[in-house]
Short mmCIF file of the C-alpha atoms (twelve columns), coordinates in Angstrom:
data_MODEL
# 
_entry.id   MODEL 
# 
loop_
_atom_site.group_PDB 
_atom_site.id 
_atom_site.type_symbol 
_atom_site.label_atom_id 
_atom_site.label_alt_id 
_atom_site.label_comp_id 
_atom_site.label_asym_id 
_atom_site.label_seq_id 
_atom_site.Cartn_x 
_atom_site.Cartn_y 
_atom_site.Cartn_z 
_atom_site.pdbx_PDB_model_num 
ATOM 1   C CA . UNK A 1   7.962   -28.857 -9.029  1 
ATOM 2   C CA . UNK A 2   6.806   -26.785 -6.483  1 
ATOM 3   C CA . UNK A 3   3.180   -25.329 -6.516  1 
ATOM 4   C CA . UNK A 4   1.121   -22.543 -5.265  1 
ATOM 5   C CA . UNK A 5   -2.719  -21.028 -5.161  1 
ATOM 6   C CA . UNK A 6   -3.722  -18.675 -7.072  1 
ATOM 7   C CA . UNK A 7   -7.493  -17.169 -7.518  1 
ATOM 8   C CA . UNK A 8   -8.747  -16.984 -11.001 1 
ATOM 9   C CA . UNK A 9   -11.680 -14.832 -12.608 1 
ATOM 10  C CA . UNK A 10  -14.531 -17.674 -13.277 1 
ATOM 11  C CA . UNK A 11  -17.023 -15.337 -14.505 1 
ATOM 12  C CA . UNK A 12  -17.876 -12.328 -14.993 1 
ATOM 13  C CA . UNK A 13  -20.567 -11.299 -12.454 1 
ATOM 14  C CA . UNK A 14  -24.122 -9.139  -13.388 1 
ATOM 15  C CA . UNK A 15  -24.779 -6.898  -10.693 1 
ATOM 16  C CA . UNK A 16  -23.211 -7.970  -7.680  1 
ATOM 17  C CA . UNK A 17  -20.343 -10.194 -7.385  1 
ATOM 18  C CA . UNK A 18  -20.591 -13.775 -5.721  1 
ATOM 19  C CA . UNK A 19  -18.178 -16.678 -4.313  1 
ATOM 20  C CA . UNK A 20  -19.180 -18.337 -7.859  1 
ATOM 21  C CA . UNK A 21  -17.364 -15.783 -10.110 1 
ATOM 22  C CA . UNK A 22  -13.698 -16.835 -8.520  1 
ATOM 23  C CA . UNK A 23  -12.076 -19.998 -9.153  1 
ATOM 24  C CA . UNK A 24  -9.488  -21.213 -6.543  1 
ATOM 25  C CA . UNK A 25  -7.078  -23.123 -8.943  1 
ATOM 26  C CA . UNK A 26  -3.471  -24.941 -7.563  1 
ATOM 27  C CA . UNK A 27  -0.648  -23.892 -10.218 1 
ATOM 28  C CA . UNK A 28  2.992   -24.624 -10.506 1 
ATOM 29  C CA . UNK A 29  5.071   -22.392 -8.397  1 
ATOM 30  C CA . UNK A 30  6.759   -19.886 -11.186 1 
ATOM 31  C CA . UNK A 31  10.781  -19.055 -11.145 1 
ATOM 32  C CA . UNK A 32  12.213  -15.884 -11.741 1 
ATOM 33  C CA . UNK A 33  14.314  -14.949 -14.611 1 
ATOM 34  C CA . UNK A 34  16.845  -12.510 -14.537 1 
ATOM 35  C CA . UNK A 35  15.722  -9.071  -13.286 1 
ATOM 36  C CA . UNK A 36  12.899  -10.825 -11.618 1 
ATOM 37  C CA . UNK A 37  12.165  -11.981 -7.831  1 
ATOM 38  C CA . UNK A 38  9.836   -14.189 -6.866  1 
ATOM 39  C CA . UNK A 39  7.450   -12.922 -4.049  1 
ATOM 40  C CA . UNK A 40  6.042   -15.299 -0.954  1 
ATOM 41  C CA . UNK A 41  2.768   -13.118 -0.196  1 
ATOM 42  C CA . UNK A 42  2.248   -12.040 3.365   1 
ATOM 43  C CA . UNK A 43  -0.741  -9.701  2.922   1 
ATOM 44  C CA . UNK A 44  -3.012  -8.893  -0.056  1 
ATOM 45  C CA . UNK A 45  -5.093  -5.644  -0.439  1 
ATOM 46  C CA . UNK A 46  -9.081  -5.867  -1.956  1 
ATOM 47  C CA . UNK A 47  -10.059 -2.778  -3.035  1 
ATOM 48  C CA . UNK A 48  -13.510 -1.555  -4.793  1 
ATOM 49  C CA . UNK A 49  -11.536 -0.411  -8.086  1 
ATOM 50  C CA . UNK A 50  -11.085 -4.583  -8.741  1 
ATOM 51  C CA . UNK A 51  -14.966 -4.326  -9.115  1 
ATOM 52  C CA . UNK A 52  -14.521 -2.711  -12.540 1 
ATOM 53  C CA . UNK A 53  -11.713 -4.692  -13.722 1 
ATOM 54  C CA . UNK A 54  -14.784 -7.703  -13.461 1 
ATOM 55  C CA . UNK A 55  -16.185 -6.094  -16.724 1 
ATOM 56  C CA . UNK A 56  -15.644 -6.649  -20.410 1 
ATOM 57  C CA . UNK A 57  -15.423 -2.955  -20.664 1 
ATOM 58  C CA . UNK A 58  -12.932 0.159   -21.192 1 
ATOM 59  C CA . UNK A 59  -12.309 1.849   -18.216 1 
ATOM 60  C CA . UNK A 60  -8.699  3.183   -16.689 1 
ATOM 61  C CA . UNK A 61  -7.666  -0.240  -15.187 1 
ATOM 62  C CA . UNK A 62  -7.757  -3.089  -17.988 1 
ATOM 63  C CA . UNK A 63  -10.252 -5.308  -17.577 1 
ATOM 64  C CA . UNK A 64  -9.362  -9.208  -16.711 1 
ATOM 65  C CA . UNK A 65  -10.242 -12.140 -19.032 1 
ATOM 66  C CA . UNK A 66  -12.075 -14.860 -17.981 1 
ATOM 67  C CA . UNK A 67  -9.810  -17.613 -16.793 1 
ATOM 68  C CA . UNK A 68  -7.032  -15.461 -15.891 1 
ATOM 69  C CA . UNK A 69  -5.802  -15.013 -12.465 1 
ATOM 70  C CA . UNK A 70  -6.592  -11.515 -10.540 1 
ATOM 71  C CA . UNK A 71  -4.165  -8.870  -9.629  1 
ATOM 72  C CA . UNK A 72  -4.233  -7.059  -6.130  1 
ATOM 73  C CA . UNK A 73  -1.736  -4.816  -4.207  1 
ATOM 74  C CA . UNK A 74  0.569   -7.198  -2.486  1 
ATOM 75  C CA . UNK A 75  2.869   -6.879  0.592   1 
ATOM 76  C CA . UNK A 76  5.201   -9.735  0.330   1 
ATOM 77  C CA . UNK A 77  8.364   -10.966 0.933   1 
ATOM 78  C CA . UNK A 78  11.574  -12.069 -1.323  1 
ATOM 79  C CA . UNK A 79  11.663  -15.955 -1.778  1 
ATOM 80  C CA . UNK A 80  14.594  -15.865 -4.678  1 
ATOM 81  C CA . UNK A 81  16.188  -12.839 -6.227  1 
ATOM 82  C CA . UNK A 82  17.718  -12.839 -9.560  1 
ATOM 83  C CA . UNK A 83  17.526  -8.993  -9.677  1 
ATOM 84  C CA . UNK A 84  20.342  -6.616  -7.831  1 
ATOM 85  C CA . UNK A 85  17.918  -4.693  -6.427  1 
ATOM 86  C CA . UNK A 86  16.846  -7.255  -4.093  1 
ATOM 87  C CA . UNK A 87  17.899  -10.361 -1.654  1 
ATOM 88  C CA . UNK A 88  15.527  -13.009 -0.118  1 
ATOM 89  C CA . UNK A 89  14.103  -11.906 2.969   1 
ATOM 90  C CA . UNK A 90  13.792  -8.318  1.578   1 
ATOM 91  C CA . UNK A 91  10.052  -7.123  2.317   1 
ATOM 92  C CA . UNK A 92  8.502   -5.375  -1.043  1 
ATOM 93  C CA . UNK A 93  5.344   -3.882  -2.531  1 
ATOM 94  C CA . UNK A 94  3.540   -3.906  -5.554  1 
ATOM 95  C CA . UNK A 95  0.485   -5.111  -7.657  1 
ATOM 96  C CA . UNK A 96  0.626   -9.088  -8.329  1 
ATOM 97  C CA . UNK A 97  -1.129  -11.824 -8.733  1 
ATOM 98  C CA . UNK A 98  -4.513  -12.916 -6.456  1 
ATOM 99  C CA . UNK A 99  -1.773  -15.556 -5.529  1 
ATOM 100 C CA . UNK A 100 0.541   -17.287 -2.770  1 
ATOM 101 C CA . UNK A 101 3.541   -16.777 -4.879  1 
ATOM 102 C CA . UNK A 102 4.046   -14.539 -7.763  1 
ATOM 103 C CA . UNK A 103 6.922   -13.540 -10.114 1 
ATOM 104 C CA . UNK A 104 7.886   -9.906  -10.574 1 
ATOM 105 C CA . UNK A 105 9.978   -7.636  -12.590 1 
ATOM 106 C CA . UNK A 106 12.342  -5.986  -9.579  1 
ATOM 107 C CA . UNK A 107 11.319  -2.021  -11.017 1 
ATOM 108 C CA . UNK A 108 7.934   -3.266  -10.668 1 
ATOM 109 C CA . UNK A 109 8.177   -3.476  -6.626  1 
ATOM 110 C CA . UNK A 110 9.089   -0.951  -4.014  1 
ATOM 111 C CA . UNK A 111 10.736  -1.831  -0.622  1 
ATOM 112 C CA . UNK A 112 8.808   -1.381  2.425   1 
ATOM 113 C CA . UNK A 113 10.468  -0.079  5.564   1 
ATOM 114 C CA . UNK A 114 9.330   -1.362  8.819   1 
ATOM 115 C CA . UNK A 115 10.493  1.418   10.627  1 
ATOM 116 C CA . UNK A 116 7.408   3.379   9.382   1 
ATOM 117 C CA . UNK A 117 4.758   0.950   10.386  1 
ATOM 118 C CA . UNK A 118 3.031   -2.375  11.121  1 
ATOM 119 C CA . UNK A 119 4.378   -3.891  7.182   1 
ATOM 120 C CA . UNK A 120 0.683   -4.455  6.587   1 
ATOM 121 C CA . UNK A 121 0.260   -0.025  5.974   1 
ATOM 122 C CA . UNK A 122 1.837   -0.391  3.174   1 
ATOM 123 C CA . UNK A 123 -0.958  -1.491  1.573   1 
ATOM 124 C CA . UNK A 124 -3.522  1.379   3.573   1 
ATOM 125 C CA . UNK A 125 -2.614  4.614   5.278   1 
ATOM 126 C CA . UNK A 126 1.196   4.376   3.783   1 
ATOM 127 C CA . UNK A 127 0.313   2.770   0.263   1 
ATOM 128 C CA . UNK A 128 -2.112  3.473   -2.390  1 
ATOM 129 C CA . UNK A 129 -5.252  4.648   -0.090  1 
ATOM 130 C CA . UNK A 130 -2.988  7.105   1.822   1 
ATOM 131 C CA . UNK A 131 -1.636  8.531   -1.423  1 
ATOM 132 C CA . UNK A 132 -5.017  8.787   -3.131  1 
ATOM 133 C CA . UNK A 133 -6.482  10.466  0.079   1 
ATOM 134 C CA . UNK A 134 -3.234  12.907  0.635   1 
ATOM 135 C CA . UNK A 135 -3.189  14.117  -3.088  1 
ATOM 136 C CA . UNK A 136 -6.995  14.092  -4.245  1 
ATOM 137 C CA . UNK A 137 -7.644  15.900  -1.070  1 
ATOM 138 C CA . UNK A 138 -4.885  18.830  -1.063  1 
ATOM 139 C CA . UNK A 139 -4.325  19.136  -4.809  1 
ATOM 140 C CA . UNK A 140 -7.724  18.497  -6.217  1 
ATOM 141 C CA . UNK A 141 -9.780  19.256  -2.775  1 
ATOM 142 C CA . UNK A 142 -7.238  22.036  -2.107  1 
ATOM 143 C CA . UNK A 143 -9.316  22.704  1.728   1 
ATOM 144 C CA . UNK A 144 -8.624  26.019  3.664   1 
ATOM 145 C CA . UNK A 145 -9.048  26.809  6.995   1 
ATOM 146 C CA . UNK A 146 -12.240 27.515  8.176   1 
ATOM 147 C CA . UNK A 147 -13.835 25.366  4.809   1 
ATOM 148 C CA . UNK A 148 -16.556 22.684  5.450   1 
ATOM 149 C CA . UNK A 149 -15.768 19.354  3.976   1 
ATOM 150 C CA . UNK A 150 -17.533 16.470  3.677   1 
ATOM 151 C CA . UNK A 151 -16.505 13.040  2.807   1 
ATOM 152 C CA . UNK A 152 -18.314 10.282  1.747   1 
ATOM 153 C CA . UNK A 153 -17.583 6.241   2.678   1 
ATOM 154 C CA . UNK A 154 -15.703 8.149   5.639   1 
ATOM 155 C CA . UNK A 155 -14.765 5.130   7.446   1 
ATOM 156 C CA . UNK A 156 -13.071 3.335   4.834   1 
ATOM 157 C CA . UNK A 157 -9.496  3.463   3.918   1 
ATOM 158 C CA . UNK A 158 -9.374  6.448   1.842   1 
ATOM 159 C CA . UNK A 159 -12.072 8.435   3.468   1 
ATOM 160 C CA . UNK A 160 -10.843 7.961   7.493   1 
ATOM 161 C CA . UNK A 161 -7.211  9.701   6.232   1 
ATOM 162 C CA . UNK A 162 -9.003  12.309  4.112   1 
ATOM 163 C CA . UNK A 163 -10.773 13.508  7.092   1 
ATOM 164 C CA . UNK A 164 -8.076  13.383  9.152   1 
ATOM 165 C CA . UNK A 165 -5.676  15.709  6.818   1 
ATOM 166 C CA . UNK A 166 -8.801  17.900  6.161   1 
ATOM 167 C CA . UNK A 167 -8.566  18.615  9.941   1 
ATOM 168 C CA . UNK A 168 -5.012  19.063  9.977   1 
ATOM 169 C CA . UNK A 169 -5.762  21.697  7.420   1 
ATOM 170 C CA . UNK A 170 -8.076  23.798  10.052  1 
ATOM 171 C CA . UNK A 171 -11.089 22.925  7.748   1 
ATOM 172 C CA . UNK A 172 -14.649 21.419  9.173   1 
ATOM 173 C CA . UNK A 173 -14.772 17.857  8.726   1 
ATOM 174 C CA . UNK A 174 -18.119 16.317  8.133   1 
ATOM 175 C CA . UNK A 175 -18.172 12.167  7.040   1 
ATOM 176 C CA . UNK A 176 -20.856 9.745   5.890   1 
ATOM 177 C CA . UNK A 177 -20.780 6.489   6.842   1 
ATOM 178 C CA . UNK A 178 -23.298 3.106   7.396   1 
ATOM 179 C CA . UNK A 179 -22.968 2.015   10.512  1 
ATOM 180 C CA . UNK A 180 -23.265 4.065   14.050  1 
ATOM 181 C CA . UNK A 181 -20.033 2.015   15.267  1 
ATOM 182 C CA . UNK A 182 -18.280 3.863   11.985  1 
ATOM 183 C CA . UNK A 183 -19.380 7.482   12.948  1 
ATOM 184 C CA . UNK A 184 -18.284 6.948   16.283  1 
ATOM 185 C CA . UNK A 185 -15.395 6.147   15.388  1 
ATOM 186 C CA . UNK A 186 -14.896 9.503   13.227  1 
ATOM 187 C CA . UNK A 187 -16.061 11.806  15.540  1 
ATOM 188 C CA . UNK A 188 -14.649 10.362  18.739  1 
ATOM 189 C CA . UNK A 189 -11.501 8.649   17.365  1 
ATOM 190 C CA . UNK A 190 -10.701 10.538  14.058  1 
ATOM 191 C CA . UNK A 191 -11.764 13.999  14.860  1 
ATOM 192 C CA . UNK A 192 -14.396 14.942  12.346  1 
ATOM 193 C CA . UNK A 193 -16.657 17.468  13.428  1 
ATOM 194 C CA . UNK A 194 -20.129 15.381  12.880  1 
ATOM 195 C CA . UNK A 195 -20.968 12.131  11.076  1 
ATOM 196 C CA . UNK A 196 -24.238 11.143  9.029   1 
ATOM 197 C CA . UNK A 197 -25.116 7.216   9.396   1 
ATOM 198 C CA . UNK A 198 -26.986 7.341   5.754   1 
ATOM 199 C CA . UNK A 199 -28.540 3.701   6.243   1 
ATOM 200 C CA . UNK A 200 -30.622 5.130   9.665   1 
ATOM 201 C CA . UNK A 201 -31.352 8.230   8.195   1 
ATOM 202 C CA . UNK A 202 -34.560 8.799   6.157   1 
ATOM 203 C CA . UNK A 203 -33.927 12.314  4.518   1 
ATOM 204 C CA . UNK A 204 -30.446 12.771  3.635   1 
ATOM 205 C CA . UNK A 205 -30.903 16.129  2.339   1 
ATOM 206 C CA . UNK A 206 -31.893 17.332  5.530   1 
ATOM 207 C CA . UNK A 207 -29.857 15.401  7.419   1 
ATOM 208 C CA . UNK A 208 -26.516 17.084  5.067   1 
ATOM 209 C CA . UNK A 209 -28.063 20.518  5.630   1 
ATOM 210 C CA . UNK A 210 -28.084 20.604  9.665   1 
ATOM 211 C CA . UNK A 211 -24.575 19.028  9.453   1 
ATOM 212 C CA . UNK A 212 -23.544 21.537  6.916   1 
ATOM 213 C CA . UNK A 213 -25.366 24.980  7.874   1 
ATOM 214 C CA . UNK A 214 -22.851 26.808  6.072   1 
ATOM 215 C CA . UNK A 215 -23.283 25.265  2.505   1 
ATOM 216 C CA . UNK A 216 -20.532 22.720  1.496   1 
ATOM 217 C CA . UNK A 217 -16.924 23.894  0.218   1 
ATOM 218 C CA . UNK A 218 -14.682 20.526  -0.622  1 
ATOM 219 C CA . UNK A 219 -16.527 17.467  -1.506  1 
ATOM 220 C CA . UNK A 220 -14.567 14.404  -1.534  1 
ATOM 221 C CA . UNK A 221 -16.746 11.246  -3.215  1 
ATOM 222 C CA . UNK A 222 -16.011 7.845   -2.904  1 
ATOM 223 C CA . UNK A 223 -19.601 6.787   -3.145  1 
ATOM 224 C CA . UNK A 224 -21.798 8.250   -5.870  1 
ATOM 225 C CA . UNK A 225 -25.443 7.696   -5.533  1 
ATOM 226 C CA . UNK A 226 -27.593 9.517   -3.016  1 
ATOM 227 C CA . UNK A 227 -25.222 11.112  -0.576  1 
ATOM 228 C CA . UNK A 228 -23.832 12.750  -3.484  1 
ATOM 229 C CA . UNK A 229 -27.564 14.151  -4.629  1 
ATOM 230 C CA . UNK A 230 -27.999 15.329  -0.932  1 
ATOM 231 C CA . UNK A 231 -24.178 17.273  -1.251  1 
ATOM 232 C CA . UNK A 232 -25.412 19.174  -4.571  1 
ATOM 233 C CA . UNK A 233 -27.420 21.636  -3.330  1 
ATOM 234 C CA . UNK A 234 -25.248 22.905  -0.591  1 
ATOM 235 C CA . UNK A 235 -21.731 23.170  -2.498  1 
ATOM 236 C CA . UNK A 236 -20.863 27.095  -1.544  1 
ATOM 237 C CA . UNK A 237 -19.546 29.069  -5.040  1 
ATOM 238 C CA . UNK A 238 -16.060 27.957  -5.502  1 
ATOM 239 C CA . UNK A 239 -16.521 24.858  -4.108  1 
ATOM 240 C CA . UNK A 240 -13.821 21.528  -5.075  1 
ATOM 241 C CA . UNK A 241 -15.522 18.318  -5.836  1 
ATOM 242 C CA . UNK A 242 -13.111 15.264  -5.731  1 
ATOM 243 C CA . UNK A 243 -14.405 12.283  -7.334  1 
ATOM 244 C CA . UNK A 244 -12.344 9.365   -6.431  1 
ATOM 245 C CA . UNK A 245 -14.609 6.410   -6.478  1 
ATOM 246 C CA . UNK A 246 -18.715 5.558   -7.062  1 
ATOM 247 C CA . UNK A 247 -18.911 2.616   -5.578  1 
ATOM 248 C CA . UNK A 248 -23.025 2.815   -4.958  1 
ATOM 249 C CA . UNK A 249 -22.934 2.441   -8.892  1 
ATOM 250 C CA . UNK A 250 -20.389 -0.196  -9.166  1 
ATOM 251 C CA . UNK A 251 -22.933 -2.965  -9.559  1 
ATOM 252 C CA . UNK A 252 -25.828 -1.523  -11.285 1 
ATOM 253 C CA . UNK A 253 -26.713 -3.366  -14.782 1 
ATOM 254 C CA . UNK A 254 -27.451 -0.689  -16.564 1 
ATOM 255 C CA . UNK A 255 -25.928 2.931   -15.725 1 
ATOM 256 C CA . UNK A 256 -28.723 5.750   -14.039 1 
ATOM 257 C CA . UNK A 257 -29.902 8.601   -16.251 1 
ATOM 258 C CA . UNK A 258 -28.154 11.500  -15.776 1 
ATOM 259 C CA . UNK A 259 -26.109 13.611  -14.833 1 
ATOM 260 C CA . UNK A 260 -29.267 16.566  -14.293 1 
ATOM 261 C CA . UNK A 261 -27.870 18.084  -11.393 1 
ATOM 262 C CA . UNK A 262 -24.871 20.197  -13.634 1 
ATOM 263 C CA . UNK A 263 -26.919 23.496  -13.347 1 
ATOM 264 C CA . UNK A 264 -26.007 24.060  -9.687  1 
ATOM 265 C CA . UNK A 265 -22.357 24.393  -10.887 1 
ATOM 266 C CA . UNK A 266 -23.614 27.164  -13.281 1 
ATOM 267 C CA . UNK A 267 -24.569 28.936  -10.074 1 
ATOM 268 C CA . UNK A 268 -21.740 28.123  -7.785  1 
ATOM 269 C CA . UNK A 269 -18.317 28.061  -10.777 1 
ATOM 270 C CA . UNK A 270 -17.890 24.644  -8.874  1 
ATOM 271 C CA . UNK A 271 -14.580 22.431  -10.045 1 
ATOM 272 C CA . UNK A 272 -15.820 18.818  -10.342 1 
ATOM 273 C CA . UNK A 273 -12.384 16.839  -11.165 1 
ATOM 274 C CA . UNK A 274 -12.127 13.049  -11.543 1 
ATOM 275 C CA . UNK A 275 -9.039  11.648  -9.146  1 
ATOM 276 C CA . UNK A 276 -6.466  8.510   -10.312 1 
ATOM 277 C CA . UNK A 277 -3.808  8.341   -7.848  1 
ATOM 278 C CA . UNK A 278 -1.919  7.266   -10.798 1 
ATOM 279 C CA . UNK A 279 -1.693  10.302  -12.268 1 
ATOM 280 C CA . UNK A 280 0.451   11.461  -8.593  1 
ATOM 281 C CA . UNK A 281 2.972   8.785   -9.454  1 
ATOM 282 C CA . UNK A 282 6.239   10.997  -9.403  1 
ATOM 283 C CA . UNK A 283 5.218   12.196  -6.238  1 
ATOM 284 C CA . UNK A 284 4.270   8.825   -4.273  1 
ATOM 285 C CA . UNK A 285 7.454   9.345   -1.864  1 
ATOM 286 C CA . UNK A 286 6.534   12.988  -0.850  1 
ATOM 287 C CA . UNK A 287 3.126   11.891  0.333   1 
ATOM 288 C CA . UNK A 288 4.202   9.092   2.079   1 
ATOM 289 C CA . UNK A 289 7.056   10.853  4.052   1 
ATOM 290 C CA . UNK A 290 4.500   13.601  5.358   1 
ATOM 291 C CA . UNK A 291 1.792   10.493  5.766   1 
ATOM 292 C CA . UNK A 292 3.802   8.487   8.387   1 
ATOM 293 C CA . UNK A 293 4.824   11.454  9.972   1 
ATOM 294 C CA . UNK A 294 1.698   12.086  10.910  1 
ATOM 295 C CA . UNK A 295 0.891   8.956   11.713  1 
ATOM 296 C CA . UNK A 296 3.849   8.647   13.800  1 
ATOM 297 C CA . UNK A 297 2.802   11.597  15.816  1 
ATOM 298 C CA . UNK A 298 -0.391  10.776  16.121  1 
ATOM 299 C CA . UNK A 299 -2.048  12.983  14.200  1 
ATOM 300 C CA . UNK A 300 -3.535  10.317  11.290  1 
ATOM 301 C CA . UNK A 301 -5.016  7.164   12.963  1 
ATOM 302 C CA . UNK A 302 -5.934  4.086   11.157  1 
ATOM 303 C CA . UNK A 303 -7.629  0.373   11.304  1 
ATOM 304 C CA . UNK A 304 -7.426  -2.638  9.317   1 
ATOM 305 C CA . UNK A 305 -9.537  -5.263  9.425   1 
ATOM 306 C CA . UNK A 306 -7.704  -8.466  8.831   1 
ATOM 307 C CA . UNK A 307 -9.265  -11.378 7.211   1 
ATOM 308 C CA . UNK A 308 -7.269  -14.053 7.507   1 
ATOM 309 C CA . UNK A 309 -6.539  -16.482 4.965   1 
ATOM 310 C CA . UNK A 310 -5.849  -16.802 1.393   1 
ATOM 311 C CA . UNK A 311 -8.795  -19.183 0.640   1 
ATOM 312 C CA . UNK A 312 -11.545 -16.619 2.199   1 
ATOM 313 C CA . UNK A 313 -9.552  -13.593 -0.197  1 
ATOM 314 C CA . UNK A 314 -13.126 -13.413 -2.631  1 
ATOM 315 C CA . UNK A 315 -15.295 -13.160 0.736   1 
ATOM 316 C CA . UNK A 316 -12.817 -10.151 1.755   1 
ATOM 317 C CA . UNK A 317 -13.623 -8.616  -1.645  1 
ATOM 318 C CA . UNK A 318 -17.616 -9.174  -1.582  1 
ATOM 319 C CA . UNK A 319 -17.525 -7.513  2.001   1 
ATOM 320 C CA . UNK A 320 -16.553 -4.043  0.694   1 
ATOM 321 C CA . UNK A 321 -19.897 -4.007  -0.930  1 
ATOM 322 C CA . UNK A 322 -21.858 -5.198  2.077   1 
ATOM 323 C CA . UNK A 323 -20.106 -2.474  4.791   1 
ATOM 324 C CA . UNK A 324 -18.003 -4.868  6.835   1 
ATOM 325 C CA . UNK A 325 -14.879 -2.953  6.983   1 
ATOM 326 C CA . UNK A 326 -13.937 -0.306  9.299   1 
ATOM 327 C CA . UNK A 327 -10.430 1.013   7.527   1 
ATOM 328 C CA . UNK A 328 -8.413  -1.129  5.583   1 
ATOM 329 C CA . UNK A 329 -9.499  -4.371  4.521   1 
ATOM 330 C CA . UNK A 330 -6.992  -7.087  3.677   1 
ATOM 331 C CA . UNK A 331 -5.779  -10.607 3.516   1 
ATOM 332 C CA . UNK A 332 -3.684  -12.212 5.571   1 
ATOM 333 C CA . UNK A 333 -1.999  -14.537 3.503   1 
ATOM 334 C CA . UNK A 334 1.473   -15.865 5.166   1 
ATOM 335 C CA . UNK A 335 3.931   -14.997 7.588   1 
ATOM 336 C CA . UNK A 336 7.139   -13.707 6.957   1 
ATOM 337 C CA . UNK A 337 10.275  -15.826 7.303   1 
ATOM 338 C CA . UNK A 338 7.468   -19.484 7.173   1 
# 
């Protein structure tokens, strides 16, 4: 029989993950049933939400046992087909296994169409990151022209296209970032109107205040922590807080006490809402139509950073924590039609 890779959960980490809590394990290649394909990956996402599926806790994605192999969004392409939906050859996306091969129910996958993009999007600006950013920025964030906003973890693959629509939207765009190569890039690639490197910046309250003069009115958070103590006390009244992600926290051991900062939304009414792109599900295809628009015109621009090969997939992951990634990161697993 056949057989294939597949990375497997060897422990589960304290504090920050390592190379020692994955387990690189060969496996025989599965076959698909009927209403199943099986899926040759070409690229695999890593994303900082996989972080909390490490745990033995609750939390909105179910935690993975120890032993079992990891799940990550997958662009891949159709080995066998025993589903009408599909044919070998067809290009598809969805969430399977950390694996070179993977079974999957067909209404499980969605096709990807080349004619919108490099295949590899599908898994950044026109896939789950573009979504999250398009929705938890205009529905939750709901920006207005003339509004300051400021995103944190700018550079990555959520934050770059939330700046980016909160400029199409006539707002001031201000981002956070960690490296000066990454605010660079948003101010003189990506448009935003200033950008705070927080690792070369000793006083991050002052440093948000001279970016923000006019007080702060849409907050988008992928980062928790201290950027988000030095965005409290300049959210305007009637301010939007979006909080998509906390990833300064991810790794702590024990969570910070808190929250003592709720009085300032006493004095400003400010919404705070928590953000699961999930939740935007029935309206995945409307975001993604106006998202390659603009990025067909021009208007949103993007990066991945590739790292290629399946074997180095955990070293992809443990890099989101460390900074490396400008954009998108992902795997390069295969190549289509191999």
């Amino acid at each position: 029989m056949a057989t294939t890779r597949q990375w497997q959960l060897a422990s589960r980490p304290v504090g920050e993950p390592t190379a020692e809590n994955f387990d690189l394990v060969t496996v025989d290649r599965p076959e698909p049933d009927d209403g199943e394909v099986l899926v040759k990956t070409l690229y695999q996402s890593v994303d900082p939400y996989m972080r909390g599926r490490m745990r033995d806790a609750e939390s909105y994605a179910e935690p993975w046992d120890v032993g079992d192999p990891m799940e990550a969004g997958v662009v891949g392409e159709v080995l066998e087909s025993e589903a009408d939906e599909f044919a070998a050859g067809d290009v598809v996306t969805g969430n399977l296994l950390w694996a070179e091969h993977a079974v999957a129910d067909a209404d499980e996958l969605q096709p990807v169409n080349p004619d919108l993009g490099p295949i590899s999007t599908a898994l950044g600006v026109l896939g789950m990151p573009g979504v999250t950013a398009f929705w938890g920025l205009l529905d939750v964030g709901d920006p207005n022209p003339g509004d300051t906003v400021v995103v944190s973890a700018a550079a990555g693959a959520v934050g770059s296209v939330v700046g980016q629509l909160a400029r199409i939207s006539g707002a001031r765009v201000v981002g956070t970032a960690g490296s000066d190569e990454k605010t660079e890039w948003l101010t003189e690639e990506l448009g935003f109107d200033a950008a705070i490197n927080y690792k070369e910046t000793d006083d991050l309250g002052s440093a948000m205040a001279e970016a923000c003069p006019d007080g702060i009115d849409v907050y988008f958070d992928n980062v928790g922590g201290p950027i988000t103590d030095a965005v409290w006390p300049r959210l305007n009244v009637h301010s939007r807080v979006a909080v998509c992600g906390q990833i300064a926290l991810y790794n702590e051991t024990e969570v910070p006490t808190g929250p003592r900062k709720l009085a300032k939304l006493i004095e400003t009414r400010a919404k705070v809402e928590g953000l699961l792109v999930g939740d935007y599900q029935d309206r995945w295809g409307e975001a993604l139509e106006r998202l390659s628009t603009f990025v067909q015109e021009d208007e949103i621009r993007y990066r991945e950073n590739v790292v290629e090969g399946f074997e180095n997939a955990p070293d992809a992951f443990l890099g989101l924590f460390e900074g490396e990634n400008i954009g998108k990161q992902l795997v390069k697993v295969g190549e289509r039609g191999d």
